[in-house]
N, CA, C and O atoms as a GROMACS GRO file, in nm:
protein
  492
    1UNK      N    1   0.207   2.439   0.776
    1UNK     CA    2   0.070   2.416   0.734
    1UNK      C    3  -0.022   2.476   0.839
    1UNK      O    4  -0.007   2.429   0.952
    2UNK      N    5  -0.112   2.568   0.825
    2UNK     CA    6  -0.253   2.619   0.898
    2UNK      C    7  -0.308   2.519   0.956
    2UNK      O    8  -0.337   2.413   0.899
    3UNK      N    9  -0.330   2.549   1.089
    3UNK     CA   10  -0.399   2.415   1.163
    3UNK      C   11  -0.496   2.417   1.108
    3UNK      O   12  -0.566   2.345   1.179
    4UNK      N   13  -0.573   2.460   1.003
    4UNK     CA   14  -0.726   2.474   0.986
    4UNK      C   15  -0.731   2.330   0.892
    4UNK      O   16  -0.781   2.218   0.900
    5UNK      N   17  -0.637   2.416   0.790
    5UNK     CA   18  -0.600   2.252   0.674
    5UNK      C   19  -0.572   2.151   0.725
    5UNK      O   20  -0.621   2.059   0.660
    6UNK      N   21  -0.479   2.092   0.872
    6UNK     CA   22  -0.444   1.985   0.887
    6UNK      C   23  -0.530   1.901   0.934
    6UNK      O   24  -0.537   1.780   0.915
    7UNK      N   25  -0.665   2.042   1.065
    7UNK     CA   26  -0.797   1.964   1.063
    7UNK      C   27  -0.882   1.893   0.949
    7UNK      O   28  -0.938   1.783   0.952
    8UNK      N   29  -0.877   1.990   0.844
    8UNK     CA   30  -0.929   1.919   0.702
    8UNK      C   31  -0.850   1.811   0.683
    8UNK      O   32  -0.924   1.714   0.694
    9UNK      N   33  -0.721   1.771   0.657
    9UNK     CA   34  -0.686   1.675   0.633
    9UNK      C   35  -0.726   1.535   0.732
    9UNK      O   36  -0.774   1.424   0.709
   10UNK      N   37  -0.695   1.580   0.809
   10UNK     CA   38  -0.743   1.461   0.935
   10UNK      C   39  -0.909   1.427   0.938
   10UNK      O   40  -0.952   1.315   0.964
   11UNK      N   41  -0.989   1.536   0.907
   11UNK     CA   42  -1.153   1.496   0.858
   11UNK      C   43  -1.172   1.369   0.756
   11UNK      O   44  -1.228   1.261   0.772
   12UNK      N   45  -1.100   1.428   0.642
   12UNK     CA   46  -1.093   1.379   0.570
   12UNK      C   47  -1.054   1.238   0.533
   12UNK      O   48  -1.119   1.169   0.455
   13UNK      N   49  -0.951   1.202   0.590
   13UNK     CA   50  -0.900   1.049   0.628
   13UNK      C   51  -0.985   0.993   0.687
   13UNK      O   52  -1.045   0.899   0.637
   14UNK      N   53  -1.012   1.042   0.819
   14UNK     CA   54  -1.109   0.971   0.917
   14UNK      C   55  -1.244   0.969   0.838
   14UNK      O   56  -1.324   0.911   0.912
   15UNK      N   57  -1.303   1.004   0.728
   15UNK     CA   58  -1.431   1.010   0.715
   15UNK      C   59  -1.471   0.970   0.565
   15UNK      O   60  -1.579   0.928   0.524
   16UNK      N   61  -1.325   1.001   0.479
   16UNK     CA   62  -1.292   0.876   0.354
   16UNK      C   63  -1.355   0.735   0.351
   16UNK      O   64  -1.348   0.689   0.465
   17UNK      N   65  -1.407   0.659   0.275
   17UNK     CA   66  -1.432   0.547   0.282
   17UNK      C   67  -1.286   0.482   0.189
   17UNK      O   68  -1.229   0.514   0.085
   18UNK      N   69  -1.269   0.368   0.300
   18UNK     CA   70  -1.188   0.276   0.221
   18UNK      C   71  -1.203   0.237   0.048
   18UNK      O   72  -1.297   0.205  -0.025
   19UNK      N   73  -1.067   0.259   0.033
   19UNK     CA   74  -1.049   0.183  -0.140
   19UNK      C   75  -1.156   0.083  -0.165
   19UNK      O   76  -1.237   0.069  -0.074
   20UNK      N   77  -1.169   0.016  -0.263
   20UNK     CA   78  -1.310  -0.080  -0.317
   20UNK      C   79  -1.247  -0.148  -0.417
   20UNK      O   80  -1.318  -0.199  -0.504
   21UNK      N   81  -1.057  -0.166  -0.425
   21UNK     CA   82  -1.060  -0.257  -0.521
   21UNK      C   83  -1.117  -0.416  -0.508
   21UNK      O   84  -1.148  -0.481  -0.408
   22UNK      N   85  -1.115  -0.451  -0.661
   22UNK     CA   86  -1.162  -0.615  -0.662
   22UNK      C   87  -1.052  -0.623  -0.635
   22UNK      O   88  -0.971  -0.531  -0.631
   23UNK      N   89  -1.021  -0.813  -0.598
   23UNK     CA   90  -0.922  -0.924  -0.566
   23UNK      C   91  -0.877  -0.937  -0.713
   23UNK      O   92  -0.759  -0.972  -0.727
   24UNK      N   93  -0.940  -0.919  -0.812
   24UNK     CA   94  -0.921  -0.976  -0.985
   24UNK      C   95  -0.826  -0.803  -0.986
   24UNK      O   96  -0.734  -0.809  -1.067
   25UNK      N   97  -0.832  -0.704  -0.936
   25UNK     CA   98  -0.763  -0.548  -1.016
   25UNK      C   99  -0.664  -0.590  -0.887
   25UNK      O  100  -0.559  -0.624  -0.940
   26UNK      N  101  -0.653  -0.600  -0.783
   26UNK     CA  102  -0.514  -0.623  -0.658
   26UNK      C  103  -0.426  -0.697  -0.773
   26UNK      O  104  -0.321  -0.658  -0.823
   27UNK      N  105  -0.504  -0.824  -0.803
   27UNK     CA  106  -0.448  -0.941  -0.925
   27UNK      C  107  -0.333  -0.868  -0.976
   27UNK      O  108  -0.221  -0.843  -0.932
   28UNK      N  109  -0.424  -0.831  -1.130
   28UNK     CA  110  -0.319  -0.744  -1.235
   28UNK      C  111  -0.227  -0.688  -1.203
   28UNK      O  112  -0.111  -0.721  -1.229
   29UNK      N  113  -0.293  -0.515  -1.091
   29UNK     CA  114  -0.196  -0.446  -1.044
   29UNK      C  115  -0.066  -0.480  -1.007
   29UNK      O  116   0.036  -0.433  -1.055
   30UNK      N  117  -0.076  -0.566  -0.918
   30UNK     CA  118   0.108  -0.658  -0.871
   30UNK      C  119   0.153  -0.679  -0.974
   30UNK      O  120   0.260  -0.628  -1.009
   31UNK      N  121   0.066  -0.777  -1.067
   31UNK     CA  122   0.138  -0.812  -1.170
   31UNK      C  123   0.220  -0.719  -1.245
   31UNK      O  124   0.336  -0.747  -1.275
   32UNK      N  125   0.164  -0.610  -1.276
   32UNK     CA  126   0.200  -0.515  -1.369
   32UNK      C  127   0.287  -0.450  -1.342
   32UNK      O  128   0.382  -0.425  -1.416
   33UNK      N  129   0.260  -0.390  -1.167
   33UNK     CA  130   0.366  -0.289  -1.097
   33UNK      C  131   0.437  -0.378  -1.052
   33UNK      O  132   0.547  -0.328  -1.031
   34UNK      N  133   0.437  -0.499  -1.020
   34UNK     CA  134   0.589  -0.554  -0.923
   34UNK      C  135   0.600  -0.687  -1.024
   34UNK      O  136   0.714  -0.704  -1.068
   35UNK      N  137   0.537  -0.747  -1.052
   35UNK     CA  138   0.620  -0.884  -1.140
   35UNK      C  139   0.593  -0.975  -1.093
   35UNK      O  140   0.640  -1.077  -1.143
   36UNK      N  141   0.493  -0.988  -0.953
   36UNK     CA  142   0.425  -1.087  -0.875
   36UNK      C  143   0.295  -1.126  -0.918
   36UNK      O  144   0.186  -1.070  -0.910
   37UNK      N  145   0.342  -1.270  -0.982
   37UNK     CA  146   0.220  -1.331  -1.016
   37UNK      C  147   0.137  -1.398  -0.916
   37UNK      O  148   0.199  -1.502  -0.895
   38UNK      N  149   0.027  -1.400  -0.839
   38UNK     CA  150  -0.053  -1.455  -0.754
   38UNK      C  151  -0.111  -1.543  -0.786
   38UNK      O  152  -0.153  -1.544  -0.901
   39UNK      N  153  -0.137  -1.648  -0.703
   39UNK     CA  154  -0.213  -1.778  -0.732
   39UNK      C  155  -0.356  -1.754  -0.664
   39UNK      O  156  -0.466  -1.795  -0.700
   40UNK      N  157  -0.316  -1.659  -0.534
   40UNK     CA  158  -0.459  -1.675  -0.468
   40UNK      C  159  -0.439  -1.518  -0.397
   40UNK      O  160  -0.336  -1.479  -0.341
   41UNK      N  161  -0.561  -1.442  -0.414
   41UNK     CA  162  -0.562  -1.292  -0.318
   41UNK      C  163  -0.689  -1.332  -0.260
   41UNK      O  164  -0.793  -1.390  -0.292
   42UNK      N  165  -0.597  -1.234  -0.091
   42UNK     CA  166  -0.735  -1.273   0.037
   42UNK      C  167  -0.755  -1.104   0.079
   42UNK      O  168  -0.656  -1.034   0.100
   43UNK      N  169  -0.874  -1.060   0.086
   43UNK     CA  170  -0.868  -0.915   0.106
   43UNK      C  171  -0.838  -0.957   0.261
   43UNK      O  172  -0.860  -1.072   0.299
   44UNK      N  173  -0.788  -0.856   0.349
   44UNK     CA  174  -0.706  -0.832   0.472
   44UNK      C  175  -0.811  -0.718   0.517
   44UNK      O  176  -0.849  -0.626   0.444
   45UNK      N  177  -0.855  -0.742   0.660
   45UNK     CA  178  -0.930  -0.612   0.767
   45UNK      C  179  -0.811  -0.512   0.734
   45UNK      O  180  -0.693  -0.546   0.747
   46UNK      N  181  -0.848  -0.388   0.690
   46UNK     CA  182  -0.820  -0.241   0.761
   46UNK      C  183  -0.893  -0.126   0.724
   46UNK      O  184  -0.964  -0.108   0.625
   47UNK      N  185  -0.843  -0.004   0.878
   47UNK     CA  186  -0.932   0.032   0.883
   47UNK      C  187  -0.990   0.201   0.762
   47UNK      O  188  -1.100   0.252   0.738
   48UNK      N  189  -0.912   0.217   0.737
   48UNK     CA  190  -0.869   0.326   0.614
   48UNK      C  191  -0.843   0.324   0.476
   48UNK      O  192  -0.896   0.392   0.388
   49UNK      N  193  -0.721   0.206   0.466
   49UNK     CA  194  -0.669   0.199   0.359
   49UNK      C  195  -0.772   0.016   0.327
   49UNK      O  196  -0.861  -0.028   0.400
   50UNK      N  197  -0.716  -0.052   0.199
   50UNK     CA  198  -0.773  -0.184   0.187
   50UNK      C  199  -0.634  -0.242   0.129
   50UNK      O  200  -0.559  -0.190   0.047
   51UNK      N  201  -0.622  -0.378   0.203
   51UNK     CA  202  -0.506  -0.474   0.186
   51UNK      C  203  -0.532  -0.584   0.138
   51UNK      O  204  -0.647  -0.628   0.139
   52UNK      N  205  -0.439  -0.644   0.090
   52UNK     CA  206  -0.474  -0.811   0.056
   52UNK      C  207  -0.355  -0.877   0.050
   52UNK      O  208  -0.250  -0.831   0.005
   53UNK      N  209  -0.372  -0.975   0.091
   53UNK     CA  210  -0.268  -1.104   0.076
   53UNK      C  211  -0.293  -1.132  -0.031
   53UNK      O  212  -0.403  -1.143  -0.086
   54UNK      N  213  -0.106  -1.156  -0.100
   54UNK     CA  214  -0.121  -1.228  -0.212
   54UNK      C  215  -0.047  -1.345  -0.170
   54UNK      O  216   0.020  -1.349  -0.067
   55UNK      N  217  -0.061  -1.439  -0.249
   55UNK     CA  218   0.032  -1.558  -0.263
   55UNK      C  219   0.090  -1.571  -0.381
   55UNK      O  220   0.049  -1.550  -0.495
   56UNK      N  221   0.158  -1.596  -0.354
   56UNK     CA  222   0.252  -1.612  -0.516
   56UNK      C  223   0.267  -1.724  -0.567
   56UNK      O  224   0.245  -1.823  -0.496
   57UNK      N  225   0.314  -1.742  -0.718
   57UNK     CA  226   0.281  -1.904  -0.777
   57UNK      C  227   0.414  -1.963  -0.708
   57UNK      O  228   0.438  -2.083  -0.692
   58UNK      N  229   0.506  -1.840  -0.666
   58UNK     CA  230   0.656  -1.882  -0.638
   58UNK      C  231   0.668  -1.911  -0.495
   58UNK      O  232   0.778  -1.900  -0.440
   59UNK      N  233   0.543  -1.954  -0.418
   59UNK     CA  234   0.526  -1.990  -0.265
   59UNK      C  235   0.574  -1.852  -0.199
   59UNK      O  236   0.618  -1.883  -0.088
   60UNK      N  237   0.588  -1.694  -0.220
   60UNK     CA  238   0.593  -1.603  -0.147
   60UNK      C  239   0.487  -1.553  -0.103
   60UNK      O  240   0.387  -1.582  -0.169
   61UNK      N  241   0.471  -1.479  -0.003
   61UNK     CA  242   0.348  -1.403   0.061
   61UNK      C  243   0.383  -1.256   0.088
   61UNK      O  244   0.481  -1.219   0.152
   62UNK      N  245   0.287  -1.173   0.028
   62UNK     CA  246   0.300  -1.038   0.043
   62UNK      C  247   0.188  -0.944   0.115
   62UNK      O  248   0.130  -0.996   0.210
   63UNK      N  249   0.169  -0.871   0.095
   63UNK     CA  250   0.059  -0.782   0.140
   63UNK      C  251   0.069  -0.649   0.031
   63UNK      O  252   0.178  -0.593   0.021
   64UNK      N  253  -0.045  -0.600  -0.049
   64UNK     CA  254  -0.076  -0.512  -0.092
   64UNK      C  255  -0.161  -0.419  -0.028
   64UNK      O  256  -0.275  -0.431   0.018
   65UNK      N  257  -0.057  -0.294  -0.037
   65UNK     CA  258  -0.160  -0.194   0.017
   65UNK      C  259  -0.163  -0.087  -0.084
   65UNK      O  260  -0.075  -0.034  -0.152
   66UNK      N  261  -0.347  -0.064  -0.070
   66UNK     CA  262  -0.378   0.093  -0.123
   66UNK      C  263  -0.375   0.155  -0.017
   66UNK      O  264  -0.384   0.099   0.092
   67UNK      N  265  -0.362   0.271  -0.030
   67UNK     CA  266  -0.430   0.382   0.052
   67UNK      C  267  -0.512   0.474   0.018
   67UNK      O  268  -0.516   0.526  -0.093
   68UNK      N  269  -0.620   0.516   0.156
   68UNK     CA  270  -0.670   0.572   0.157
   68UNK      C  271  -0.685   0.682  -0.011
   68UNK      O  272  -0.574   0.707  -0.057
   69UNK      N  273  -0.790   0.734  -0.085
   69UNK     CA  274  -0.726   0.846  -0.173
   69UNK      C  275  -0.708   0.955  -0.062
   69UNK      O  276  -0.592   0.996  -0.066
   70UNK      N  277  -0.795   1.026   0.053
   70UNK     CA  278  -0.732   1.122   0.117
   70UNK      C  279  -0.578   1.093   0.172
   70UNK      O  280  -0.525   1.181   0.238
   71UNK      N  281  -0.507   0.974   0.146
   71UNK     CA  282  -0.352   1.016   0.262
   71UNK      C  283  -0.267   1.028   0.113
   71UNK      O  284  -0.266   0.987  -0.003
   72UNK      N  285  -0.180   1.138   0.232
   72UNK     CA  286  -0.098   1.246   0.177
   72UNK      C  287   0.049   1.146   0.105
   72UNK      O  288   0.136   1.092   0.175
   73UNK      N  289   0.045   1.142  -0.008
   73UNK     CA  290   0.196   1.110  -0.069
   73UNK      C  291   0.310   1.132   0.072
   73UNK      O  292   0.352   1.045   0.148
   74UNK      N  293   0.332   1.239   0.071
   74UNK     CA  294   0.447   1.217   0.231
   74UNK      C  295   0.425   1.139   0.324
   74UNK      O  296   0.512   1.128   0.410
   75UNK      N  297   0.332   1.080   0.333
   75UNK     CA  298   0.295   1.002   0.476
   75UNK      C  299   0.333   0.865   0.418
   75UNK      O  300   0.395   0.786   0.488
   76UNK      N  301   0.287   0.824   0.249
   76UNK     CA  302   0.329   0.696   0.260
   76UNK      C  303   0.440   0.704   0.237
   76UNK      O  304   0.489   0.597   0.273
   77UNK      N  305   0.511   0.763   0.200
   77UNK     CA  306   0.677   0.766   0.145
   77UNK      C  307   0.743   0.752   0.301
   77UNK      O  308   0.846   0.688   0.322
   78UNK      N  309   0.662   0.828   0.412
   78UNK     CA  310   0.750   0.854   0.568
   78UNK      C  311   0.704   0.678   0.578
   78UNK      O  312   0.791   0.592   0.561
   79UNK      N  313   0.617   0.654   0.596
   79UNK     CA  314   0.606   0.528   0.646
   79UNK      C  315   0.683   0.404   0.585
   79UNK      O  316   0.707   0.316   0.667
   80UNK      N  317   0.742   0.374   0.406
   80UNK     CA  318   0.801   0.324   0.366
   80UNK      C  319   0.924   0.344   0.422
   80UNK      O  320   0.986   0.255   0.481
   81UNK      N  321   0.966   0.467   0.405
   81UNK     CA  322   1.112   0.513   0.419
   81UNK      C  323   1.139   0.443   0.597
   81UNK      O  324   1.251   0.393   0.606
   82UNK      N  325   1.072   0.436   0.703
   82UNK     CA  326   1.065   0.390   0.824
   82UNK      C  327   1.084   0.244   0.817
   82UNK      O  328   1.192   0.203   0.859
   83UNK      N  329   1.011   0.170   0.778
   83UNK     CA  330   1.022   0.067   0.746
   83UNK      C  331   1.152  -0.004   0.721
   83UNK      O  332   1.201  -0.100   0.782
   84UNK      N  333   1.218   0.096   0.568
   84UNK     CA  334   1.331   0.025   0.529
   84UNK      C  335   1.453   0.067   0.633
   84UNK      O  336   1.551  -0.006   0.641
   85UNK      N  337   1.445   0.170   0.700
   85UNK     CA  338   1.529   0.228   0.821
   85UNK      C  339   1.556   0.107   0.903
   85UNK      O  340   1.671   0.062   0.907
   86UNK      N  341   1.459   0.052   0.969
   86UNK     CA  342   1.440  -0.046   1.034
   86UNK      C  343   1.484  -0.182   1.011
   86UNK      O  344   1.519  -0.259   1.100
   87UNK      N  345   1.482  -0.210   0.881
   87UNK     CA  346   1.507  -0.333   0.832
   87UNK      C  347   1.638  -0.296   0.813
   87UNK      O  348   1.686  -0.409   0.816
   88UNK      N  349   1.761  -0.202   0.790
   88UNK     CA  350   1.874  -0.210   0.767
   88UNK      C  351   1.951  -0.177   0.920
   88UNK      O  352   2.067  -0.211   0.943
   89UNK      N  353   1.863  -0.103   1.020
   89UNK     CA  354   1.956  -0.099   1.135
   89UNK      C  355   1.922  -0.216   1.235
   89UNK      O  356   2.012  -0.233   1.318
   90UNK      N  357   1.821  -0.295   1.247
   90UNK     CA  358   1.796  -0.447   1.318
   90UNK      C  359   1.741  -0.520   1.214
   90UNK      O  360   1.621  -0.511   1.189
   91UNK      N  361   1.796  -0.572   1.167
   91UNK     CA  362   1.723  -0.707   1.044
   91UNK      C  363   1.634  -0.771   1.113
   91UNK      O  364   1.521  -0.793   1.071
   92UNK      N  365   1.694  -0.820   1.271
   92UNK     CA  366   1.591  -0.939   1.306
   92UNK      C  367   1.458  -0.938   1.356
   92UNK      O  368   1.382  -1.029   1.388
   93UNK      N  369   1.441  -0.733   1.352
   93UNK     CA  370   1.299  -0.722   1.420
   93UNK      C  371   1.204  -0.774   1.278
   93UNK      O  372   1.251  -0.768   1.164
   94UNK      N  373   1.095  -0.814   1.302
   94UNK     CA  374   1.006  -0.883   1.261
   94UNK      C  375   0.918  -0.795   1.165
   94UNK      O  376   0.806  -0.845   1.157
   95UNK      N  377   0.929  -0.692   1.098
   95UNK     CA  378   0.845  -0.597   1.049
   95UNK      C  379   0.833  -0.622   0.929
   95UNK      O  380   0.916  -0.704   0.888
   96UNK      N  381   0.745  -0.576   0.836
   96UNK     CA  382   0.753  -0.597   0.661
   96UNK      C  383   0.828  -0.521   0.635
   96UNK      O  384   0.864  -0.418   0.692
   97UNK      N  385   0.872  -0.597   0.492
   97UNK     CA  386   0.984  -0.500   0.428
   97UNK      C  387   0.927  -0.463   0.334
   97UNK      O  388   0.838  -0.538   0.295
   98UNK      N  389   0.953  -0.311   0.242
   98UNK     CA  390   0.901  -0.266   0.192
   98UNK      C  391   0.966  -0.378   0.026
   98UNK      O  392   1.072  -0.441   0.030
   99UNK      N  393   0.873  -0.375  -0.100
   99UNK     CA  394   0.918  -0.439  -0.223
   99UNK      C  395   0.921  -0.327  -0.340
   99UNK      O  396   0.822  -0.270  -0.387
  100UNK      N  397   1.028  -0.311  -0.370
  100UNK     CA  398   1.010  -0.170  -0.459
  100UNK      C  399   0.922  -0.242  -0.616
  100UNK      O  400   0.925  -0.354  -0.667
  101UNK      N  401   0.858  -0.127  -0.648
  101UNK     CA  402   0.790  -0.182  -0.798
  101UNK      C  403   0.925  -0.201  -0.922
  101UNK      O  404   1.045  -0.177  -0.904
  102UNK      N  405   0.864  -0.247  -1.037
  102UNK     CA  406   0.946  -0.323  -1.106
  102UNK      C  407   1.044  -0.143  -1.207
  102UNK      O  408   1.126  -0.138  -1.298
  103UNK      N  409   0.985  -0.052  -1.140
  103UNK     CA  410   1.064   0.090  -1.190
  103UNK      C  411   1.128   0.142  -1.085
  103UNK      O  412   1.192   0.247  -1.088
  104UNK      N  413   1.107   0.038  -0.946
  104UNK     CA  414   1.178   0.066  -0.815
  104UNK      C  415   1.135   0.178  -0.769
  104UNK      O  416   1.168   0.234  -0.664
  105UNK      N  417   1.072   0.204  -0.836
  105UNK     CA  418   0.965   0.337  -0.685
  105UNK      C  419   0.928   0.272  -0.576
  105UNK      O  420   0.933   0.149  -0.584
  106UNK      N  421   0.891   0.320  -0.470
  106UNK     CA  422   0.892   0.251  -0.344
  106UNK      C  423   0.769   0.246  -0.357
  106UNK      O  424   0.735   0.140  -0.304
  107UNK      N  425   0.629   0.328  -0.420
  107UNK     CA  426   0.500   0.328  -0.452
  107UNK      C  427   0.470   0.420  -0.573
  107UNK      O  428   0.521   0.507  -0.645
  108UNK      N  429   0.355   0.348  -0.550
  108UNK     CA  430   0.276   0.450  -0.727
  108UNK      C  431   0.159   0.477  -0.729
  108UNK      O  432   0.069   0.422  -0.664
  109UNK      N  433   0.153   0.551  -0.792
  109UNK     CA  434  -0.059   0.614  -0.798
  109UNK      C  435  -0.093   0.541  -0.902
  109UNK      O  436  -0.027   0.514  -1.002
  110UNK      N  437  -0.255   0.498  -0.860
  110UNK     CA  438  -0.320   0.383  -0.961
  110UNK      C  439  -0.448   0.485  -0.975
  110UNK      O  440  -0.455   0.556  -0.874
  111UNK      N  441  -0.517   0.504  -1.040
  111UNK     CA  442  -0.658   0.547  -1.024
  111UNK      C  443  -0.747   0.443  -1.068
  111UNK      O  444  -0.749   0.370  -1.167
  112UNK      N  445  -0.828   0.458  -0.956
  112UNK     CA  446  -0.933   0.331  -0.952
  112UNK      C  447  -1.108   0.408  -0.891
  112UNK      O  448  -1.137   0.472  -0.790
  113UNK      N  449  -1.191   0.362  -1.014
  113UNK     CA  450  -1.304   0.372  -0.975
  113UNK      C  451  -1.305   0.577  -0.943
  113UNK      O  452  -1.365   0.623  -0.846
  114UNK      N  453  -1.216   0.683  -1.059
  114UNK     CA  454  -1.265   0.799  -1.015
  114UNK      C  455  -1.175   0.844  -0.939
  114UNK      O  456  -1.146   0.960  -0.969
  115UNK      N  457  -1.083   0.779  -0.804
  115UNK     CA  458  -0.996   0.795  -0.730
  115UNK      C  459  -0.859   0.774  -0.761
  115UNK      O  460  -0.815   0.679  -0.826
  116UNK      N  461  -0.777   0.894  -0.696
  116UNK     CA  462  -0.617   0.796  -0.678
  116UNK      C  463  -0.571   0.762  -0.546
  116UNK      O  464  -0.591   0.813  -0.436
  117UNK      N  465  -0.491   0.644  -0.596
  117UNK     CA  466  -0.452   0.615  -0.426
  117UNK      C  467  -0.324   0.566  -0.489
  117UNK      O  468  -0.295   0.551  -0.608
  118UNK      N  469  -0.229   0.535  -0.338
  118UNK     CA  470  -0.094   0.491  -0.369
  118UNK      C  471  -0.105   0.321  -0.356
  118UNK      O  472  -0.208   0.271  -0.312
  119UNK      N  473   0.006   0.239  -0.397
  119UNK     CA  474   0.004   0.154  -0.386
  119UNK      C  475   0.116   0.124  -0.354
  119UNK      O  476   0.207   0.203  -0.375
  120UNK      N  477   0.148  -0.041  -0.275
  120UNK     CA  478   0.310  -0.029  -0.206
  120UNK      C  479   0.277  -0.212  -0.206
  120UNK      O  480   0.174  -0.274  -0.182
  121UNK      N  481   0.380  -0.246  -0.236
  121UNK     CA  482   0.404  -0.387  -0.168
  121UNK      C  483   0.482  -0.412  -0.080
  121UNK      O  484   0.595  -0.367  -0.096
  122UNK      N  485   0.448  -0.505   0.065
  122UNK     CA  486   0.532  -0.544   0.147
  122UNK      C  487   0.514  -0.706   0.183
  122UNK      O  488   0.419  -0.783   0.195
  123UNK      N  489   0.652  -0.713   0.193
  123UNK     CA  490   0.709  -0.884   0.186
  123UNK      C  491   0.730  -0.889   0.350
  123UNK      O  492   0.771  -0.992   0.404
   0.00000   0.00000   0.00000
């Protein structure tokens, strides 16, 4: 890749405004893509992408993440794929595990509000 583009890409992230879903579309979405029904969603600080705690009616706790629409499909797939690396060569380190959706993709594109972004659940 041309360093010129990767500067564009990196502008671009850094200068993206965070996702804008509601707590009521986080809602559905799980529902729909993973099978997690929520009793209660808490939007979560970050600084790029937008997260939320869900709770589940089944006493589990997750975290939904969008990302950014500027980040790159490879980046969330590297960062999933890291994740589950981790969780199969030390179980006991403390990290989220990734929750595959209910078609077992590790994430999926939602378009929201004009934008796409990926979406991922971690337990």
């Amino acid at each position: 890749m041309a360093i010129e583009s990767t500067e564009m890409l990196i502008r671009n992230l850094l200068t993206n405004e965070a996702p804008t879903f509601t707590a009521e579309a986080a809602k559905r979405i799980a529902l729909a893509r993973y099978g997690v029904c929520a009793s209660r969603v808490k939007p979560l600080v970050s600084e790029r992408d937008q997260n939320f705690r869900l709770d589940a009616i089944d006493g589990r706790s997750y975290v939904l993440k969008f990302s950014n629409s500027a980040e790159q499909e490879q980046v969330v797939d590297f960062q999933n794929r890291a994740l589950m690396y981790i969780a199969t060569t030390d179980p006991e380190l403390p990290v989220p595990h990734v929750i595959p959706a209910l078609d077992g993709a590790l994430h999926n594109a939602v378009e929201y509000r004009g934008a796409r972004h990926f979406v991922r659940l971690l337990g």
